[in-house]
N, CA, C and O atoms as a Tinker XYZ file with bonds, in Angstrom:
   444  protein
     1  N      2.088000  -29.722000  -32.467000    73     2
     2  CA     0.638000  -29.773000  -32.407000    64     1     3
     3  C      0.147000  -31.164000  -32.008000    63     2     4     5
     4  O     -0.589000  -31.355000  -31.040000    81     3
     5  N      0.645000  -32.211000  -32.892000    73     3     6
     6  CA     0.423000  -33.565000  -32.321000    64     5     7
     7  C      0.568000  -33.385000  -30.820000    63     6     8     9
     8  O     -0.443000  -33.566000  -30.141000    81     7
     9  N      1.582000  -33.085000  -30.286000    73     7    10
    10  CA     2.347000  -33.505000  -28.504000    64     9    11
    11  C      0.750000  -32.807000  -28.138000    63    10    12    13
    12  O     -0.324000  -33.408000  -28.113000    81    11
    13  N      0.968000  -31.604000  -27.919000    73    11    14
    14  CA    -0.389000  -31.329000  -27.441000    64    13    15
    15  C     -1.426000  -32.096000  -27.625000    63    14    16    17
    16  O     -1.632000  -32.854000  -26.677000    81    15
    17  N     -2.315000  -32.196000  -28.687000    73    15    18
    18  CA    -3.283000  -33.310000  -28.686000    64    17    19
    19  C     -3.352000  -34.444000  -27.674000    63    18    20    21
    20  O     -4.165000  -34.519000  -26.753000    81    19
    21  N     -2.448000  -35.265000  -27.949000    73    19    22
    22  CA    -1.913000  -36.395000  -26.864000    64    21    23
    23  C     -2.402000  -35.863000  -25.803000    63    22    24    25
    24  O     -3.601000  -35.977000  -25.549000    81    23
    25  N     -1.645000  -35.262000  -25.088000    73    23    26
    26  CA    -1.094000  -34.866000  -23.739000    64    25    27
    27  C     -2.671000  -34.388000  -23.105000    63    26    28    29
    28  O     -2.943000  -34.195000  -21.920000    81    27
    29  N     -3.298000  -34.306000  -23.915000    73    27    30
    30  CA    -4.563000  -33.972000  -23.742000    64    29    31
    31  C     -5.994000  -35.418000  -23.669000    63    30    32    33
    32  O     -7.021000  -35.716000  -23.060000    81    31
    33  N     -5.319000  -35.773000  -24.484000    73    31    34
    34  CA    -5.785000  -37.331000  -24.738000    64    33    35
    35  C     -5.163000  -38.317000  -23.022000    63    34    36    37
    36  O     -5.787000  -39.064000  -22.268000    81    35
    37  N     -4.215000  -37.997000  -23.006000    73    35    38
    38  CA    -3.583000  -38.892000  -22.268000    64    37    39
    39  C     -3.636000  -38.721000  -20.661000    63    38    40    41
    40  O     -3.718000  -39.654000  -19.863000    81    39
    41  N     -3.570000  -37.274000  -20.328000    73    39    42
    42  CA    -3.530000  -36.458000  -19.402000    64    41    43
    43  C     -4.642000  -36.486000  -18.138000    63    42    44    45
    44  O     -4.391000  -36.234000  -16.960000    81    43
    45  N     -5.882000  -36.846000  -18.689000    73    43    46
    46  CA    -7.133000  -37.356000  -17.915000    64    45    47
    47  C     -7.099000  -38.355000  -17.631000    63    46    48    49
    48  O     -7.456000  -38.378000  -16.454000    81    47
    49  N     -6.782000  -39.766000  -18.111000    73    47    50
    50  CA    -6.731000  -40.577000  -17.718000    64    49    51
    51  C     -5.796000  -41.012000  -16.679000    63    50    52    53
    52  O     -6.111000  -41.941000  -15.936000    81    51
    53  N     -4.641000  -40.397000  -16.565000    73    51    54
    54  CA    -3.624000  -40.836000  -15.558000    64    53    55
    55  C     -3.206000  -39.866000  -14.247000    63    54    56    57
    56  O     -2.069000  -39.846000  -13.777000    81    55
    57  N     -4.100000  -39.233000  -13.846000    73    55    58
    58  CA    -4.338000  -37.954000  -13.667000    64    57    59
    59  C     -4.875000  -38.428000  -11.897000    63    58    60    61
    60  O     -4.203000  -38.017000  -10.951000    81    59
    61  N     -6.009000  -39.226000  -11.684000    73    59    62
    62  CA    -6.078000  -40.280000  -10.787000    64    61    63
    63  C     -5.343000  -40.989000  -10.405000    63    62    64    65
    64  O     -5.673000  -41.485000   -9.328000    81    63
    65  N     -4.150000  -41.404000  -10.911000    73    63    66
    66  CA    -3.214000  -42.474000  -10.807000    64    65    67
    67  C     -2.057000  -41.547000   -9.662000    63    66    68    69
    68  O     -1.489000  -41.816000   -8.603000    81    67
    69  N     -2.115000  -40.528000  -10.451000    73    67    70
    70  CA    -1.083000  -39.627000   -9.613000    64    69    71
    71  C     -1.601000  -38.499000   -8.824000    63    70    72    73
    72  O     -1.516000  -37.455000   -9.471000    81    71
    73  N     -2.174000  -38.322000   -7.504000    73    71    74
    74  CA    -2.575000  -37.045000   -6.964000    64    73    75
    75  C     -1.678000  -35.555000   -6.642000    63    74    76    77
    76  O     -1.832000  -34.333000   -6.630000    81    75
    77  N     -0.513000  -36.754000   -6.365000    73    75    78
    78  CA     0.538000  -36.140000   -5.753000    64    77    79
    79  C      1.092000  -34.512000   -7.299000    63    78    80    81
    80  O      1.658000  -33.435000   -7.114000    81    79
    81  N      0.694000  -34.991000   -8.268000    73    79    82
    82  CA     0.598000  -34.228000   -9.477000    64    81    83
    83  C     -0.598000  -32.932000   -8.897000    63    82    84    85
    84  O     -0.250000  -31.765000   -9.070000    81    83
    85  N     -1.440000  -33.101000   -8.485000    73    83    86
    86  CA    -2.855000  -32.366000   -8.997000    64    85    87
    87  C     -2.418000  -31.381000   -7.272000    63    86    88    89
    88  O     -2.327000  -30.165000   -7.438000    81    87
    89  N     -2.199000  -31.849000   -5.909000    73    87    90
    90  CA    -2.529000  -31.296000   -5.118000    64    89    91
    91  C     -1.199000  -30.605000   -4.635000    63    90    92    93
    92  O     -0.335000  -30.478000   -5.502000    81    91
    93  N     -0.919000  -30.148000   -3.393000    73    91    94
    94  CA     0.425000  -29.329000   -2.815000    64    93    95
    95  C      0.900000  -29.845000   -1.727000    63    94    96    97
    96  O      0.235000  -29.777000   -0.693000    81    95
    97  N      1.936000  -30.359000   -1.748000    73    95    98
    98  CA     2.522000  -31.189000   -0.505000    64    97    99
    99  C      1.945000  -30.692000    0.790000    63    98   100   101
   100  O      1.837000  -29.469000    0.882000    81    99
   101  N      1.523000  -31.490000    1.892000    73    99   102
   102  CA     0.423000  -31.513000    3.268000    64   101   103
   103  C      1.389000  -30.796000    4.552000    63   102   104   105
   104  O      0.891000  -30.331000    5.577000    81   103
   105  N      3.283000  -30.828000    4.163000    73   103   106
   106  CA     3.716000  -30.608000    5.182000    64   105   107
   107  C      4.774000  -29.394000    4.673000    63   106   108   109
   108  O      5.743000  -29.342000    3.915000    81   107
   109  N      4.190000  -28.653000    5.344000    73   107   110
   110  CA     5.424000  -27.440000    4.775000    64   109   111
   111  C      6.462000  -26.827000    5.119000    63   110   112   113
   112  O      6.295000  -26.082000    6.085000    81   111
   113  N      7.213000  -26.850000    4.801000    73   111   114
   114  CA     8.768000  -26.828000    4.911000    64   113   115
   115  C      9.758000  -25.686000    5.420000    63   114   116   117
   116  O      9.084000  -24.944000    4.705000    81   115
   117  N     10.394000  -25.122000    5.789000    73   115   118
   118  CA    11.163000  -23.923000    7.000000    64   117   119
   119  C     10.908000  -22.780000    5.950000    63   118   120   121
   120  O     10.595000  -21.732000    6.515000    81   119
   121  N     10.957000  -22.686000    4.538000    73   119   122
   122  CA    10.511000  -21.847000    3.716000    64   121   123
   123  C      9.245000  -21.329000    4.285000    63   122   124   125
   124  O      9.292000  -20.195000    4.761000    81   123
   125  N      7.916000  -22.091000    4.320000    73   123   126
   126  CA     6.719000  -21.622000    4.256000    64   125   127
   127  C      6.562000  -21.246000    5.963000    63   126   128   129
   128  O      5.828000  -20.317000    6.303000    81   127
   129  N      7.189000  -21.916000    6.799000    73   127   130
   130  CA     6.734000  -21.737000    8.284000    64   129   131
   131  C      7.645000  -20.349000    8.792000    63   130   132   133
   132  O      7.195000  -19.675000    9.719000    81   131
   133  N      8.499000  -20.098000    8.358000    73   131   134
   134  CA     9.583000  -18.633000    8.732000    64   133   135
   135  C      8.576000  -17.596000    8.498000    63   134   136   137
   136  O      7.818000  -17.883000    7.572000    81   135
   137  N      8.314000  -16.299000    9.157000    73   135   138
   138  CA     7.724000  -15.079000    9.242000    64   137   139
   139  C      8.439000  -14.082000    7.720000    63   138   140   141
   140  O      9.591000  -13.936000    7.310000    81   139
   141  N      7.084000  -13.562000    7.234000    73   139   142
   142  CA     7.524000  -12.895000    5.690000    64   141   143
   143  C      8.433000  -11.648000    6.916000    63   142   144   145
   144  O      8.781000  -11.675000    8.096000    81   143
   145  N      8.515000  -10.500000    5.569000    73   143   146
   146  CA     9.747000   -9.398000    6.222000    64   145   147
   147  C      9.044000   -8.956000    7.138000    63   146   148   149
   148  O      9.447000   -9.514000    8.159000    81   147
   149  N      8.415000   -8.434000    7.326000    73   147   150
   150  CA     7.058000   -8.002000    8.568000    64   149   151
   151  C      7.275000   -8.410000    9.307000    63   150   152   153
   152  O      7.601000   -7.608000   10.183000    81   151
   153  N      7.328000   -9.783000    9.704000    73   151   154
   154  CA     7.320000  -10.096000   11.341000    64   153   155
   155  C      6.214000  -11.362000   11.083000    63   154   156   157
   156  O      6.561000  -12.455000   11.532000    81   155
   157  N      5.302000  -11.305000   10.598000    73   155   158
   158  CA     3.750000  -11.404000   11.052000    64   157   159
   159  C      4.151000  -12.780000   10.851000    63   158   160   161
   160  O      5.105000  -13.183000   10.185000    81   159
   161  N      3.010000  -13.685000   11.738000    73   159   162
   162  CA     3.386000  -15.338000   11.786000    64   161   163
   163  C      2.304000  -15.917000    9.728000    63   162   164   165
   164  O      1.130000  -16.086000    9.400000    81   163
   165  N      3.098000  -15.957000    9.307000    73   163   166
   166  CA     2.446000  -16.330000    7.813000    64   165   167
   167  C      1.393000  -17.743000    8.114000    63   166   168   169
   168  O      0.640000  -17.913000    7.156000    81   167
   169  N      1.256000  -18.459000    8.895000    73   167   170
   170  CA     0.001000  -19.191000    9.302000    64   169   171
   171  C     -0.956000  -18.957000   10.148000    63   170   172   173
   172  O     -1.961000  -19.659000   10.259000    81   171
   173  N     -0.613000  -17.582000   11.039000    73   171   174
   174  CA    -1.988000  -17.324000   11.993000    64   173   175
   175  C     -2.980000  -16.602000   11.038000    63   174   176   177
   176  O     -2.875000  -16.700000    9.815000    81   175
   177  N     -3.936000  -15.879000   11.646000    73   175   178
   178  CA    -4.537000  -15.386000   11.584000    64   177   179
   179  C     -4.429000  -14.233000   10.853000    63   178   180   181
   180  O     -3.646000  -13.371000   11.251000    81   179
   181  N     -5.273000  -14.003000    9.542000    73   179   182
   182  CA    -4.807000  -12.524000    9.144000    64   181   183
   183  C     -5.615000  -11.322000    9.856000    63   182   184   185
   184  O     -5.154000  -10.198000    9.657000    81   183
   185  N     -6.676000  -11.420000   10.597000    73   183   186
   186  CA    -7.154000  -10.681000   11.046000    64   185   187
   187  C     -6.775000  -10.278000   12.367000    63   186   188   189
   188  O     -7.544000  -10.548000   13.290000    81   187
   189  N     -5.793000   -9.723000   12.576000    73   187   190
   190  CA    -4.679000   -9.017000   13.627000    64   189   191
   191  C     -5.543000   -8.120000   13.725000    63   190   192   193
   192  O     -6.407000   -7.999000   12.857000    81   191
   193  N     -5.454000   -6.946000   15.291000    73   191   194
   194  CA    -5.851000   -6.091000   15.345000    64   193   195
   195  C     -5.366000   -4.687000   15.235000    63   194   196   197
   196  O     -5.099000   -4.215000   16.341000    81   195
   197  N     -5.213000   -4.046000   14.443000    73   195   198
   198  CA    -4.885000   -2.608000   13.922000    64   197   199
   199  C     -5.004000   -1.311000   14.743000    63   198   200   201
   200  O     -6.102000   -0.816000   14.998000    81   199
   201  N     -3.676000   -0.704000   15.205000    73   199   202
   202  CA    -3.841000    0.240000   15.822000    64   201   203
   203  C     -4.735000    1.596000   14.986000    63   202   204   205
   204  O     -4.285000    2.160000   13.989000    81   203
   205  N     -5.889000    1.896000   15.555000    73   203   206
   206  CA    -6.730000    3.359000   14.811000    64   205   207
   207  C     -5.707000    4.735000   14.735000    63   206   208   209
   208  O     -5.678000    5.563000   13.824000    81   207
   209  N     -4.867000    4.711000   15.998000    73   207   210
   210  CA    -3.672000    5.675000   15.985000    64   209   211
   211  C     -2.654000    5.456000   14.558000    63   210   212   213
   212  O     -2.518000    6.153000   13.553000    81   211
   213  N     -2.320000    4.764000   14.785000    73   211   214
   214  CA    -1.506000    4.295000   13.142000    64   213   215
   215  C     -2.021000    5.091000   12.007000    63   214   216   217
   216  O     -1.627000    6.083000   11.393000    81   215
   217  N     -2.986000    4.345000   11.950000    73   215   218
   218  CA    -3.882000    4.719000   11.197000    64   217   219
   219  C     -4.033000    6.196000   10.463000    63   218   220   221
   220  O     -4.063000    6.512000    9.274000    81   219
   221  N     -4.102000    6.838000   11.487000    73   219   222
   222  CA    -4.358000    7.988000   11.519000    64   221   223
   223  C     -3.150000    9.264000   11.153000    63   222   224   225
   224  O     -3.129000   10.368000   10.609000    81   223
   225  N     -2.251000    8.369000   11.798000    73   223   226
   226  CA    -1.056000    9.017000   11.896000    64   225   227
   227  C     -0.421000    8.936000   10.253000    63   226   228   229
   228  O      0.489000    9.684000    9.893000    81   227
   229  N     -0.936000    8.105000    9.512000    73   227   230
   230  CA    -0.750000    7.276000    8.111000    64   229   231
   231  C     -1.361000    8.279000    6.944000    63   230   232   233
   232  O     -0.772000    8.407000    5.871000    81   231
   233  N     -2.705000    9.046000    7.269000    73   231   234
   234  CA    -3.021000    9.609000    7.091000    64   233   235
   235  C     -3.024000   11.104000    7.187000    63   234   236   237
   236  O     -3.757000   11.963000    6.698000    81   235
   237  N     -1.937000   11.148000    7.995000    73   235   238
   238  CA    -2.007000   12.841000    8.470000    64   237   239
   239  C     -0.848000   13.037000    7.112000    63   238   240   241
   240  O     -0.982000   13.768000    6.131000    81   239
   241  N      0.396000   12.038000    7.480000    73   239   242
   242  CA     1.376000   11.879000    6.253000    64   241   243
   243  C      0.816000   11.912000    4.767000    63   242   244   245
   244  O      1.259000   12.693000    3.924000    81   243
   245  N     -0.055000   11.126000    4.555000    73   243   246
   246  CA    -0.339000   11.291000    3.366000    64   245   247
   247  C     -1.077000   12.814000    2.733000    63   246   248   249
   248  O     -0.873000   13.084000    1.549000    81   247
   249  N     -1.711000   13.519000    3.373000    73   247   250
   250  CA    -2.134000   14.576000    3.354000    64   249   251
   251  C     -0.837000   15.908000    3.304000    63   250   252   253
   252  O     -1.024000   16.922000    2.632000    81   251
   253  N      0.311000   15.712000    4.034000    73   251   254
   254  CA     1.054000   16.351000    4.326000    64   253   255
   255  C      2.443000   16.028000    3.132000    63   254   256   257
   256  O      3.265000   16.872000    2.775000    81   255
   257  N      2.397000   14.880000    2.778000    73   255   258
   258  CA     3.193000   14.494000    1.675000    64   257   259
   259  C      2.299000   14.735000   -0.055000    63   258   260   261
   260  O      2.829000   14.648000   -1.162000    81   259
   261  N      0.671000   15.082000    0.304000    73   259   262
   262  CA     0.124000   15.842000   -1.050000    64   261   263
   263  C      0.479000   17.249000   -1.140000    63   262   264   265
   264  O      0.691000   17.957000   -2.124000    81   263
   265  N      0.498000   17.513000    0.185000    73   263   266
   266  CA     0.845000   19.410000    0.202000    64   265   267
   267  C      2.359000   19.576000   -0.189000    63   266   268   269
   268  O      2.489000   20.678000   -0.722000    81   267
   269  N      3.443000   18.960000   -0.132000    73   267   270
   270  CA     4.474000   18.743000   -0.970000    64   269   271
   271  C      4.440000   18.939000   -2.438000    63   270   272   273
   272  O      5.011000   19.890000   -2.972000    81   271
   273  N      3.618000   17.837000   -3.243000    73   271   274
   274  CA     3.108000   17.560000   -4.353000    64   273   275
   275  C      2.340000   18.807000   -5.055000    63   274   276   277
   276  O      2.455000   19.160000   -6.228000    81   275
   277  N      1.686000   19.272000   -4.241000    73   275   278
   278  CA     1.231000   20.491000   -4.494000    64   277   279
   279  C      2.007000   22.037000   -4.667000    63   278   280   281
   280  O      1.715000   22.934000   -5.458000    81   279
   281  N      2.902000   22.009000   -3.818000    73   279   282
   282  CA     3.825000   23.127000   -3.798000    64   281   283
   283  C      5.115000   22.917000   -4.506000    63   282   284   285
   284  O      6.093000   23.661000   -4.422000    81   283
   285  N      5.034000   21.993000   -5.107000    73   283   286
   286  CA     6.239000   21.886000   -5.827000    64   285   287
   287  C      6.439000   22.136000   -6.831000    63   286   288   289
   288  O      7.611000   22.105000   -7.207000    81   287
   289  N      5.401000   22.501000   -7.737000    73   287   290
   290  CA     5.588000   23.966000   -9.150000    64   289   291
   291  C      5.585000   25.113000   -8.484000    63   290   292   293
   292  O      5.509000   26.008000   -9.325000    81   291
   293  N      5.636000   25.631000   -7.230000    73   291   294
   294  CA     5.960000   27.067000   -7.072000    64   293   295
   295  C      6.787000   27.580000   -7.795000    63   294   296   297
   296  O      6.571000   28.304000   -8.767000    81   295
   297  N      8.115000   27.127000   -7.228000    73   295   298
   298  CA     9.088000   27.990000   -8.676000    64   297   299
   299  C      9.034000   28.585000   -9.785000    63   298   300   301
   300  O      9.597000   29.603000  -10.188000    81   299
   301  N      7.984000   27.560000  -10.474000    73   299   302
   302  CA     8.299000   27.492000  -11.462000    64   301   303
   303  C      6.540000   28.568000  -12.108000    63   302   304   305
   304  O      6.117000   29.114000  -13.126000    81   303
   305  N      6.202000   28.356000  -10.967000    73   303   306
   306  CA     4.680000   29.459000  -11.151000    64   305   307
   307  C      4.832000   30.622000  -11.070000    63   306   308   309
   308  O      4.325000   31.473000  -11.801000    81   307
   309  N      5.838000   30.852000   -9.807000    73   307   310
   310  CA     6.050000   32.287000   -9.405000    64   309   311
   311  C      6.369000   33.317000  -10.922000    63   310   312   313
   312  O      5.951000   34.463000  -11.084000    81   311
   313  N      7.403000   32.339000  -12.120000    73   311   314
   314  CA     7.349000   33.105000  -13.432000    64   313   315
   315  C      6.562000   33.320000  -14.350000    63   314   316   317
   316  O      7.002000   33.463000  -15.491000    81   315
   317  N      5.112000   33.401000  -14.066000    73   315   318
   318  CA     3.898000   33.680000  -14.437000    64   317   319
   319  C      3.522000   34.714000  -14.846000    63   318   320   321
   320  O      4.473000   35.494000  -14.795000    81   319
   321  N      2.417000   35.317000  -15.343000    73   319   322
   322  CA     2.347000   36.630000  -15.254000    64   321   323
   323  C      1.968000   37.571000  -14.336000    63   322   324   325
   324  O      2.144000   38.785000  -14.438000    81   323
   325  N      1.328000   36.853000  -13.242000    73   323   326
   326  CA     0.806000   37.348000  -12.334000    64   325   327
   327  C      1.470000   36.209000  -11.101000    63   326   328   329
   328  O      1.031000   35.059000  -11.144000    81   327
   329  N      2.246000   36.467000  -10.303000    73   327   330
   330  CA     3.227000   35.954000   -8.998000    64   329   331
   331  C      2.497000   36.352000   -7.960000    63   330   332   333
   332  O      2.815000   35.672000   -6.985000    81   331
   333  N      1.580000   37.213000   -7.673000    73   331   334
   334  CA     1.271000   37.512000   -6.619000    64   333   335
   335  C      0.355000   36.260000   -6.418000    63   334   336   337
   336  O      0.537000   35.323000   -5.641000    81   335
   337  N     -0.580000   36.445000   -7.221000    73   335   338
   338  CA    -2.084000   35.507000   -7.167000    64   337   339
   339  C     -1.522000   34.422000   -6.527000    63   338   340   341
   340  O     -1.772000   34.087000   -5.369000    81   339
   341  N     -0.236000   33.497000   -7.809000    73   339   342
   342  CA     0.362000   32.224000   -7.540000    64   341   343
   343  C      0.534000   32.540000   -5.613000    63   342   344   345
   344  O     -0.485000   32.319000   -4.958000    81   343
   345  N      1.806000   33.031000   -4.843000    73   343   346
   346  CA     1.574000   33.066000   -4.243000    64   345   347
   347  C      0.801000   33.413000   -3.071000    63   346   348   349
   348  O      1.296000   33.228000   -1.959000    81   347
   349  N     -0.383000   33.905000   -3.202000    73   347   350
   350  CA    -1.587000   34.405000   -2.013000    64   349   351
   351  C     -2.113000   32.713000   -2.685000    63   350   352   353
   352  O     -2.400000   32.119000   -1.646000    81   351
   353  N     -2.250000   32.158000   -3.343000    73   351   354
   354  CA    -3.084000   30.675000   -3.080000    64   353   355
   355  C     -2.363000   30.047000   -2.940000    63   354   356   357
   356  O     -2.936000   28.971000   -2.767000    81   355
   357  N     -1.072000   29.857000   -2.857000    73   355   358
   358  CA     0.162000   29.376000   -2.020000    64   357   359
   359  C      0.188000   29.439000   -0.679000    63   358   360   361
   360  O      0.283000   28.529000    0.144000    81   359
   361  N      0.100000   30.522000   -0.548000    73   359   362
   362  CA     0.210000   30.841000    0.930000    64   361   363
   363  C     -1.208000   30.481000    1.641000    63   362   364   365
   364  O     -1.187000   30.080000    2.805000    81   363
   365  N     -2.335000   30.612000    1.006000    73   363   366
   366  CA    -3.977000   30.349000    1.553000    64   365   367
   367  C     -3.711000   28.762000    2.017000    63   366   368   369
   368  O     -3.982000   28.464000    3.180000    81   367
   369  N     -3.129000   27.643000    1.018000    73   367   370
   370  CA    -2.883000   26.228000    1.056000    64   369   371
   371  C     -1.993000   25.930000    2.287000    63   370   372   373
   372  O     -2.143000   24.952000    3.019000    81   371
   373  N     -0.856000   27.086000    2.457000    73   371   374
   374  CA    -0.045000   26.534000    3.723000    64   373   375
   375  C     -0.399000   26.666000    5.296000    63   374   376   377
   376  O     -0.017000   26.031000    6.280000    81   375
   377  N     -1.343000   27.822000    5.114000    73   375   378
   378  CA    -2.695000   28.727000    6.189000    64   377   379
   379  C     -3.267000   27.437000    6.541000    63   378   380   381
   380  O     -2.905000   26.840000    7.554000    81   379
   381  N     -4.296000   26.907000    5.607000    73   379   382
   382  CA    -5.470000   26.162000    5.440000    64   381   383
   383  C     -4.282000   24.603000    6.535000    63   382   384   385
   384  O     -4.250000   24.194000    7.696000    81   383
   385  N     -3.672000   24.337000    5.455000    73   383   386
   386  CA    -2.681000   23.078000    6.241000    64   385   387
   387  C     -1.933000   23.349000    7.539000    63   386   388   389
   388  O     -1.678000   22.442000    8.332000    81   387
   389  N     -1.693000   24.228000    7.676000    73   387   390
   390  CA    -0.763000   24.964000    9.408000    64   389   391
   391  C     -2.377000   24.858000   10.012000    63   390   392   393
   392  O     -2.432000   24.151000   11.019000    81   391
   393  N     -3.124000   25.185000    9.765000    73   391   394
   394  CA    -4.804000   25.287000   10.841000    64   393   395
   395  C     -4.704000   23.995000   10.745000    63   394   396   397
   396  O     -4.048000   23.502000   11.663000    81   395
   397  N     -5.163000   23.162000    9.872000    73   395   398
   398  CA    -5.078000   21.727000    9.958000    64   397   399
   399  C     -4.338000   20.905000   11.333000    63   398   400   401
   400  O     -4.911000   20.397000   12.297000    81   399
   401  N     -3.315000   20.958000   11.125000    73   399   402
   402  CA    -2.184000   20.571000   11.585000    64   401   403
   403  C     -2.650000   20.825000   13.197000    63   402   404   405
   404  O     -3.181000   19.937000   13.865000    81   403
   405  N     -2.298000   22.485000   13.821000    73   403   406
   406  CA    -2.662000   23.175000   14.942000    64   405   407
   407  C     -3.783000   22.403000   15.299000    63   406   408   409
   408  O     -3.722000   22.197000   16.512000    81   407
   409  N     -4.959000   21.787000   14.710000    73   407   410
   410  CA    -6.071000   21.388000   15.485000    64   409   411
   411  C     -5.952000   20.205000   16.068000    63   410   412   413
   412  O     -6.124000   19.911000   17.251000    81   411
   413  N     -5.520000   19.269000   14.794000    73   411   414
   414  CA    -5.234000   18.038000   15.200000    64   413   415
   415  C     -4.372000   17.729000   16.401000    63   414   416   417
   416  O     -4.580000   16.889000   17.276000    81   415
   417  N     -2.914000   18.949000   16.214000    73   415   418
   418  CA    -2.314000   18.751000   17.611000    64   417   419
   419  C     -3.215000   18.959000   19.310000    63   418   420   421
   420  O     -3.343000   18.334000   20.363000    81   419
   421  N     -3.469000   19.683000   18.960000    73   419   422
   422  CA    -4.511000   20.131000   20.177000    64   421   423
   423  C     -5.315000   19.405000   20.519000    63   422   424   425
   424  O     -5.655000   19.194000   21.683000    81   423
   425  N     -5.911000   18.714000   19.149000    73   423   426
   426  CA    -7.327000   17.853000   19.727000    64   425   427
   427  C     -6.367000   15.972000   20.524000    63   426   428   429
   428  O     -6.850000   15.090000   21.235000    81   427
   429  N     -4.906000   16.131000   19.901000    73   427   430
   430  CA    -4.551000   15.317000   20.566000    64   429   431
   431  C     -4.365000   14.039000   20.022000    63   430   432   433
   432  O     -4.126000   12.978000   20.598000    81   431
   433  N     -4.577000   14.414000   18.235000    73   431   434
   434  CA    -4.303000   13.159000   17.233000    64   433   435
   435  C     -2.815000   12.940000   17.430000    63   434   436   437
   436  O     -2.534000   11.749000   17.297000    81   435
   437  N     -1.688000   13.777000   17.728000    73   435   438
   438  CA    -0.351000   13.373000   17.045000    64   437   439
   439  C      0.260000   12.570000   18.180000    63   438   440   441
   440  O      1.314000   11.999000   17.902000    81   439
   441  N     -0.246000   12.418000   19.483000    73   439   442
   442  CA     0.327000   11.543000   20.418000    64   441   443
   443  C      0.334000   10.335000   19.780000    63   442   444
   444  O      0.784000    9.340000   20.348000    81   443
């Protein structure tokens, strides 16, 4: 408890004396100048420009990797009391996502 006190006492005053303490070395070293795993230059610019296709394409996946998520208690639904229902809204979800899909190809998103 004392050390603390001190260090607190002491710590402001010498604090000026030493900057090289308070700030982050001015020249940075093959660590900081090398590209993270990405590629991307870690000192330019973060505002790169973003393909909208990507994008999109990022999104079709994620939609298509929920319909996964979604169908993956079938099995275990189909032992229900009623299997039919389970699958006719099974099957309505894979309808609904196959139309999905069909449009987007057509309209010319998946190029």
């Amino acid at each position: 408890p004392y050390s603390m006190a001190l260090e607190r006492i002491l710590f402001p005053k010498h604090a000026p004396n030493h900057p090289k303490l308070l700030t982050s070395p001015n020249k940075p070293g093959p660590g900081k100048l090398s590209p993270y795993e990405c590629g991307f230059d870690p000192l330019g610019s973060a505002r790169l420009p973003f393909s909208i296709r990507f994008f999109l394409v990022a999104i079709l996946f994620l939609l298509f990797d929920l319909e996964i998520a979604l169908l993956l208690p079938l099995p275990w639904a189909i032992q229900l009391q009623s299997p039919t229902t389970t699958l006719s809204w099974a099957s309505l979800l894979i309808l609904l996502l196959t139309l999905g899909l069909v449009y987007k190809w057509i309209e010319g998103g998946l190029e």
